[in-house]
N, C-alpha and C positions, 0 to 999 in steps of 0.2 A: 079767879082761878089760880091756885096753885104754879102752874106750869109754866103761866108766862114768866112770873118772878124768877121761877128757880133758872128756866131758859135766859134769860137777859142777862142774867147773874152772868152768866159762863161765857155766854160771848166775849166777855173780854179775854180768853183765855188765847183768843186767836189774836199770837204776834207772829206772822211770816219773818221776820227778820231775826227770831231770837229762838227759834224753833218750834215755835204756838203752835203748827198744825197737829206735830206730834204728841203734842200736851193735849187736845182736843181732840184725838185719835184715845189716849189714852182715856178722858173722860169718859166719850163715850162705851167703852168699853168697862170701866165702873158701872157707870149708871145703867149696861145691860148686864152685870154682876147682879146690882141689885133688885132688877127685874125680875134675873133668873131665882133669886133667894122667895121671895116673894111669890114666885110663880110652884115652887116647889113645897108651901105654906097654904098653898089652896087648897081645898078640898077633891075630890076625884069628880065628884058630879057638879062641881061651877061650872056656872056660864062662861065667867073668866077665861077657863080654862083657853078653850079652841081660837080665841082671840089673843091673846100672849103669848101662847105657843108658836102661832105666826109670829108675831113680832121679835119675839127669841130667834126663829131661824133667819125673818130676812136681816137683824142684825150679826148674824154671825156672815151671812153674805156678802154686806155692804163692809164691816168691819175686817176686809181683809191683815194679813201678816203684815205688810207697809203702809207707813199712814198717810194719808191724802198732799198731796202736793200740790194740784191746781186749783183754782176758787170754784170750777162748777162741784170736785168733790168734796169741797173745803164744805162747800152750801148743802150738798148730798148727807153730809156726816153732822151739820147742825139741824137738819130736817128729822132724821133720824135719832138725837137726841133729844128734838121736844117732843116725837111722839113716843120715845122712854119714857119720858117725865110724865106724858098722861097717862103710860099705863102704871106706871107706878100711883100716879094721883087714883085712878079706879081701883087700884091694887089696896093700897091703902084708906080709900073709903071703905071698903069692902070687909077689909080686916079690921077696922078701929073704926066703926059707924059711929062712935060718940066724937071723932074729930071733925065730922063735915060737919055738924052744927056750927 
């Protein structure tokens, strides 16, 4: 699966001492950019649809204006960036069915 690699990748983004949360704040926040592109690429009557659209809003909740300072939000905002990643992974099966072969 897709998601683990690109997840694991990014973990290392997180250095507390050099200001990694904020770097990881910002990811995340890309990688629901590219969700939202994607999600606005759908068609009106996907399935997709009603499932994204949550994910879209509860990242726009979790991703508040300041980025995470302690380890349990630190873990709240990488939780939240690997289930970006699979809806992008569904997102992108969906759109380019000759990629998941």
């Amino acid at each position: 699966m897709q998601v683990e690699g690109r997840a694991r990748s990014h973990v290392g983004l997180l250095d507390e001492e050099s200001g990694g949360a904020a770097q990881f704040t910002g990811h995340a926040r890309c990688v629901a950019a590219d969700v939202r592109h994607r999600f606005e690429a759908l068609p009106a009557d996907s399935e997709l649809r009603p499932l994204t659209k949550a994910m879209l809003r509860e990242s726009v909740d979790r991703l508040s204006p300041s980025p995470a300072t302690t380890i349990a939000q630190i873990q709240n905002q990488a939780r939240l960036i690997t289930a970006l990643y699979r809806a992008l992974d569904r997102l992108d099966t969906t759109q380019n069915p000759a990629s998941a072969l």
